[in-house]
C-alpha positions as CSV (number, residue, x, y, z in Angstrom):
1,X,-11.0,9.7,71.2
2,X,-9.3,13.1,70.9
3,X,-7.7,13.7,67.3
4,X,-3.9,15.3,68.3
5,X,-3.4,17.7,65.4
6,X,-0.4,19.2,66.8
7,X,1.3,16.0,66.6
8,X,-0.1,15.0,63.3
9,X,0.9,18.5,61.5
10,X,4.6,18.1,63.2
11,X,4.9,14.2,61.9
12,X,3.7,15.6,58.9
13,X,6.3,18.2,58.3
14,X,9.5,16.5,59.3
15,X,8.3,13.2,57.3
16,X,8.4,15.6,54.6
17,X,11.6,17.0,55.0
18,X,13.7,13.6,56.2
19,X,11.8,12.5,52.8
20,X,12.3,15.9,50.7
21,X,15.7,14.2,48.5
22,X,13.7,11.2,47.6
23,X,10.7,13.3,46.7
24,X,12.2,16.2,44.4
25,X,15.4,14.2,43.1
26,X,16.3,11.1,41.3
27,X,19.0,7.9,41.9
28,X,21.2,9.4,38.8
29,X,22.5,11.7,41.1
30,X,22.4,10.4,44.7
31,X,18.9,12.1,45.3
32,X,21.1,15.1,45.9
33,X,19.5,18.6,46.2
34,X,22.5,20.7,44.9
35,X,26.1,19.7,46.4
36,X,24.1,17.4,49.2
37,X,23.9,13.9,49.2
38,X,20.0,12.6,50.2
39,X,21.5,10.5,52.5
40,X,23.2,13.2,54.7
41,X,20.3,15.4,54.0
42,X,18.4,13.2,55.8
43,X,20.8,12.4,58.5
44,X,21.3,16.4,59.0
45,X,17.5,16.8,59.3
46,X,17.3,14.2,62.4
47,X,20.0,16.2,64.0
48,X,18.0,19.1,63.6
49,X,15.1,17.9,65.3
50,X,17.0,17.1,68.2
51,X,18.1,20.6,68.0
52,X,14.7,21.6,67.5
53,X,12.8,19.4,70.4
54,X,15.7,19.8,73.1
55,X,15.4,23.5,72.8
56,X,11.8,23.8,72.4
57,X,10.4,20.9,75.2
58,X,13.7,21.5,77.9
59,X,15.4,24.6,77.3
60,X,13.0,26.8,76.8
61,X,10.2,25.9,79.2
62,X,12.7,26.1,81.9
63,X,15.6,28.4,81.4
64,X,13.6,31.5,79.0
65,X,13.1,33.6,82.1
66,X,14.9,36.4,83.9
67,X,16.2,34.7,86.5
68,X,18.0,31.6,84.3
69,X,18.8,33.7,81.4
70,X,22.8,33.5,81.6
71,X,22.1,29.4,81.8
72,X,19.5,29.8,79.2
73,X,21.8,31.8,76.7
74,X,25.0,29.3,77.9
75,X,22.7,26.3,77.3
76,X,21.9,27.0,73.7
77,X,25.7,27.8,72.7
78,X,26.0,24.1,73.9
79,X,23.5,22.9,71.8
80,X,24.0,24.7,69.0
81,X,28.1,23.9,68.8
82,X,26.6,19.8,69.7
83,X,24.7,20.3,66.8
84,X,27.6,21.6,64.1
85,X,30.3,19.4,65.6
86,X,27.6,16.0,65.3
87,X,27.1,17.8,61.4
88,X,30.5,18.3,60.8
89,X,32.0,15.0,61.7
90,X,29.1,12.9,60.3
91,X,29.9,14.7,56.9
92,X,33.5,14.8,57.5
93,X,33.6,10.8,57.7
94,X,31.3,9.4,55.7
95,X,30.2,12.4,52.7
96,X,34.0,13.7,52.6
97,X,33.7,15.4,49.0
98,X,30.8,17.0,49.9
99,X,33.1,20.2,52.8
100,X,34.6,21.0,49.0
101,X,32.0,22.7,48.4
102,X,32.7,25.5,51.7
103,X,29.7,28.1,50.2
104,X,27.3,25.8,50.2
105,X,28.4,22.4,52.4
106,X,28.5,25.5,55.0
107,X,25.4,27.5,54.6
108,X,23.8,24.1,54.5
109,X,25.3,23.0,58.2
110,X,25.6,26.0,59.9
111,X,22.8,27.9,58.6
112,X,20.4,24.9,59.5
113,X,21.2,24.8,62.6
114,X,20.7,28.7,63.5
115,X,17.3,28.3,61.3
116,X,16.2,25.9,63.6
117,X,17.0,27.4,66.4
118,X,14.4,30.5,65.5
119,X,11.8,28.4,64.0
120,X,12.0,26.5,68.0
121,X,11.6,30.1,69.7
122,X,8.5,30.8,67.4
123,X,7.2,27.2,68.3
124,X,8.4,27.6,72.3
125,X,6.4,31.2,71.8
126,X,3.2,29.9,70.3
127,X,2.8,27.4,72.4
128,X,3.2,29.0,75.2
129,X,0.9,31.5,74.2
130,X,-1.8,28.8,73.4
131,X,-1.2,27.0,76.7
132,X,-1.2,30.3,78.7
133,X,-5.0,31.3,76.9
134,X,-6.0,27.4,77.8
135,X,-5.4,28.2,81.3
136,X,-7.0,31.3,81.3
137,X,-10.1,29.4,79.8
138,X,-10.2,26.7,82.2
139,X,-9.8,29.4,85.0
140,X,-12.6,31.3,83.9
141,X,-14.9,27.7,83.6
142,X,-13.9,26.9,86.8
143,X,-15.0,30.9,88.3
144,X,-18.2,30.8,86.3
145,X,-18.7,26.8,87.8
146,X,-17.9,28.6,91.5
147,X,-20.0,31.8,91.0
148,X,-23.1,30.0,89.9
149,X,-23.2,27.4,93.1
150,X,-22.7,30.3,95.3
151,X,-25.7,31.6,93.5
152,X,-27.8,28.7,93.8
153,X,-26.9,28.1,97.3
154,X,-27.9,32.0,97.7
155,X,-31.3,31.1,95.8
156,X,-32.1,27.9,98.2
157,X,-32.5,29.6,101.7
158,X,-34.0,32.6,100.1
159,X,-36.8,30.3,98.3
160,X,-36.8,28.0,101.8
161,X,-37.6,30.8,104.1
162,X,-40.8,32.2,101.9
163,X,-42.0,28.3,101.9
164,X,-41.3,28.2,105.3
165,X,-43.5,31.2,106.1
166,X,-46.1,29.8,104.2
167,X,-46.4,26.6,106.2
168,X,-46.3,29.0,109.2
169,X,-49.2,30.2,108.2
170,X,-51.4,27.5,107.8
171,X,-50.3,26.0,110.7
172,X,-51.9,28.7,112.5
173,X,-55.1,28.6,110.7
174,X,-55.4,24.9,111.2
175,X,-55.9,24.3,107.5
176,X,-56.2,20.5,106.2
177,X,-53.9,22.1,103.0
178,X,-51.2,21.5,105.6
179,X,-50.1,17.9,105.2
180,X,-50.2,18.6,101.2
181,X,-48.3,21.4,101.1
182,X,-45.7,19.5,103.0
183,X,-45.5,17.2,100.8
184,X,-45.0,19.5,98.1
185,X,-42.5,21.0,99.8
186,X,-40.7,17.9,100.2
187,X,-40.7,17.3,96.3
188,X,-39.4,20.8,95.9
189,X,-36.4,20.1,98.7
190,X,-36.0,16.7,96.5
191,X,-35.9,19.0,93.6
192,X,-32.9,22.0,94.9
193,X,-30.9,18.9,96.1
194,X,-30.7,16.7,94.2
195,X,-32.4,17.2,91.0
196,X,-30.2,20.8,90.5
197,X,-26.6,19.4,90.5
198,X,-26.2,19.1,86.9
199,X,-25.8,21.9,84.6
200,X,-29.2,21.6,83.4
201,X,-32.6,20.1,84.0
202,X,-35.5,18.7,81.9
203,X,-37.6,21.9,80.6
204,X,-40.7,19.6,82.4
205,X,-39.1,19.6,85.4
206,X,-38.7,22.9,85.8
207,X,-42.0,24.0,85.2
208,X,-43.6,21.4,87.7
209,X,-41.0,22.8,90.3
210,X,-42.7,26.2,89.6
211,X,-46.7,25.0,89.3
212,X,-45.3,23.4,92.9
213,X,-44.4,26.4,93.9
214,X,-47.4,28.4,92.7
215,X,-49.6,25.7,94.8
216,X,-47.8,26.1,97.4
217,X,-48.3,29.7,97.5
218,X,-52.4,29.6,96.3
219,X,-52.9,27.8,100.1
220,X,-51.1,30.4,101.6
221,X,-53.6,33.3,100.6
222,X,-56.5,31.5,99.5
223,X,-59.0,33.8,97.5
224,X,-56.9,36.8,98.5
225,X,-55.0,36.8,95.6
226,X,-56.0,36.0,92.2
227,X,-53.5,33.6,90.3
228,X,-53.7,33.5,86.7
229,X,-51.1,31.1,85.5
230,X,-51.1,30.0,81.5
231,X,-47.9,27.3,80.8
232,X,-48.3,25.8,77.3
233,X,-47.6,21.5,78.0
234,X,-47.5,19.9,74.7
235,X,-45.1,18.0,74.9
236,X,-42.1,20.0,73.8
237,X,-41.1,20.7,77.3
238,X,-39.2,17.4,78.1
239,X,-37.0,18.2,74.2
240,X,-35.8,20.9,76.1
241,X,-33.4,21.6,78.7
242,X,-32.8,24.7,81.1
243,X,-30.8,26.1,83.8
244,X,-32.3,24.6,87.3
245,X,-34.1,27.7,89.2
246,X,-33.8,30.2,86.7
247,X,-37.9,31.0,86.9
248,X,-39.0,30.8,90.3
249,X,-37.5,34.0,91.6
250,X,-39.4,35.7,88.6
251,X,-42.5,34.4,90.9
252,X,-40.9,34.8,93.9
253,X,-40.4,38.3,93.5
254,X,-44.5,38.6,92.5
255,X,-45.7,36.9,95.5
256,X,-43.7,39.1,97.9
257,X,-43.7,42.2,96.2
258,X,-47.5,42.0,94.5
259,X,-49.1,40.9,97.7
260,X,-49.6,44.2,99.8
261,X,-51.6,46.7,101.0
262,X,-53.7,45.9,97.6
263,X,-57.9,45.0,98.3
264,X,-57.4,42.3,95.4
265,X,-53.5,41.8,93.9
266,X,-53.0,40.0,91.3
267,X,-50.4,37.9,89.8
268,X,-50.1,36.3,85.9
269,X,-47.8,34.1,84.9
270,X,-47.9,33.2,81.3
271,X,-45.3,30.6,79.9
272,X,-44.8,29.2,76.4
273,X,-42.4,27.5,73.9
274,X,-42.2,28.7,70.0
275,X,-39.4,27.9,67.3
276,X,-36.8,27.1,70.3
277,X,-37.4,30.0,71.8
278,X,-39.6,30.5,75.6
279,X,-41.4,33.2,76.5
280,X,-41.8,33.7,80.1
281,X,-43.9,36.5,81.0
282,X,-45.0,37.5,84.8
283,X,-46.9,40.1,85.8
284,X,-47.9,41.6,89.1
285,X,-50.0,44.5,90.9
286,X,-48.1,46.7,93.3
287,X,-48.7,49.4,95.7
288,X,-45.7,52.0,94.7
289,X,-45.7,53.7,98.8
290,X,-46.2,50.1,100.6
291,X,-42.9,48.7,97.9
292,X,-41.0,51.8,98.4
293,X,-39.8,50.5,102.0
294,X,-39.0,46.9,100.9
295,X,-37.3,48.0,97.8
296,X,-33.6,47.3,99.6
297,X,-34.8,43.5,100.0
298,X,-36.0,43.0,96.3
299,X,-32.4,43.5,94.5
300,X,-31.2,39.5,95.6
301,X,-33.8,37.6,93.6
302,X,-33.7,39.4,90.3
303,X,-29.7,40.6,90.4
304,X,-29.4,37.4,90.9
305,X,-30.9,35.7,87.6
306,X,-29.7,38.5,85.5
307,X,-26.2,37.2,86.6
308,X,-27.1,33.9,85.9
309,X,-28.6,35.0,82.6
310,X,-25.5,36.9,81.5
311,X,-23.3,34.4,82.3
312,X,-25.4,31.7,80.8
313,X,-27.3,33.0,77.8
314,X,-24.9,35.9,76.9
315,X,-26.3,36.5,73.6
316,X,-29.8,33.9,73.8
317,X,-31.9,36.0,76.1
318,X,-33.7,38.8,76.6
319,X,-35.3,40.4,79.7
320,X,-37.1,43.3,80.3
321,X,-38.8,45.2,83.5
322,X,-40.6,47.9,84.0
323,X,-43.4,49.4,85.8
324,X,-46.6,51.1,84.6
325,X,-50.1,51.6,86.0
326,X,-49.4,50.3,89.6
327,X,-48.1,46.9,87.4
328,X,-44.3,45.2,88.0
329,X,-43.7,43.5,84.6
330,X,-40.9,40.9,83.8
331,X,-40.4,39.4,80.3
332,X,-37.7,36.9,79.8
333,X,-37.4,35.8,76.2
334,X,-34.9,32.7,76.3
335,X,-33.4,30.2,73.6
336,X,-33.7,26.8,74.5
337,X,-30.9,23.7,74.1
């Protein structure tokens, strides 16, 4: 149930003021606030917030604008004379004695009315404002909502077509991993489309999406590469939640970039969890000539999750890249929900 403060802060004040005689006076004089009579205090204030909500929910909204500004200006004339005649003749019949008193009796019905009037363009102006950043808000959900499927859909072929090529490849050796590895790669095509809609997915789930993976990609090459992978599974993993496919094209990148004209690459993949925060590290041998010709190719994977990060984990992450020694480095430092 959503609280409606707007509503409760304007009951509030104009219980206050259809109240105010009865509050600050006494019966001895007709709960009067100077020459005015509680009565038609109250009776002018329910006049004024018709005044006040006709301008402010009709007029306004729908005539404050450069092309209905001659009906805007002729409508509030209108409402403001409906006003001072509905004042006038109430007082006039029923509180007579009080139009003796012309400074006052008159600042008090015309000056209301003209009060009001401002204090409704200040409202009409807020709220607009207010309603006008609301929009801009839910626009900007709705673009970061659009930009990230578009970026997962991006991730899913790309991730498909390296699998894909795997399978290739041990088709053509005739390896018994075959009927395995489909059947990992089943749970991982289980896991993009349906497992992935939500915002967020299970820590756990991730990470056995990515050991998948790292199977899938330890048939492939067989004793040609050396995998060292290290995730820390104590538990915490399934406290935690993460962006679906934010890791694997950290690994991704590894396998097609670290896997070269190299004797023996390598590849280390370290993962852990401390104090909220995961440390994702991933390492990987290169040969700087051989990468030099694919480096066009490399920018989809990783431009990719630094979007996603950005948009995501503004001001919870960390990543860093950098080459040295023939080695492609990646450190992703991320605070976990």
């Amino acid at each position: 149930m959503t609280i409606n403060y707007k509503l409760i802060i304007q009951v509030l004040i104009w219980s206050i003021l259809l109240l105010l005689p009865y509050l600050i006076s006494s019966p001895a004089n007709q709960y009067s606030i100077g020459v005015i009579p509680g009565p038609l205090f109250t009776i002018v204030t329910v006049v004024h917030m018709g005044l006040f909500y006709t301008h402010s929910l009709y007029l306004y909204p729908r005539f404050f604008n450069r092309r209905y500004w001659w009906l805007y200006i002729l409508s509030v004339l209108v409402l403001l004379w409906l006003s001072l005649w509905l004042k006038f003749s109430i007082t006039e019949t029923w509180f007579p004695a009080v139009l003796k008193h012309h400074r006052e009796s008159y600042g008090f019905l015309i000056g209301g009315s003209i009060d009001i009037y401002f204090i409704s363009i200040a409202y009409s102006r807020i709220m607009q404002r207010i309603q006008l950043e609301r929009r801009q808000k839910e626009l900007q959900a709705a673009q970061l909502a659009t930009e990230l499927k578009f970026m997962r859909s991006q991730i899913s072929p790309h991730f498909l077509f390296n699998v894909l090529t795997n399978l290739v490849s041990l088709a053509r050796k005739k390896s018994e991993q075959l009927e395995p590895s489909l059947i990992m790669l089943s749970d991982l095509m289980r896991y993009m489309l349906y497992d992935t809609q939500g915002k967020k997915v299970e820590l756990r789930t991730e990470i056995e999406y990515l050991n998948n993976y790292i199977e899938l990609q330890k048939l492939r090459f067989g004793n040609e590469v050396i995998v060292d992978t290290h995730i820390e599974a104590n538990g915490w993993e399934q406290h935690y939640t993460i962006e679906p496919m934010l890791l694997i094209p950290f690994v991704e990148n590894a396998f097609k970039h670290g896997v070269s004209s190299l004797s023996q690459p390598r590849i280390v993949v370290r993962l852990s969890v401390k104090d909220e925060w995961m440390h994702f590290d991933v390492r990987n041998t290169f040969d700087e000539g051989f990468s030099a010709g694919k480096e066009e190719n490399t920018g989809l994977g990783l431009n990719n999750v630094r979007t996603r990060l950005n948009l995501l984990y503004p001001k919870d992450h960390t990543l860093t890249v950098r080459k040295e020694d023939n080695w492609f480095h990646i450190i992703l430092t991320l605070k976990l929900i």
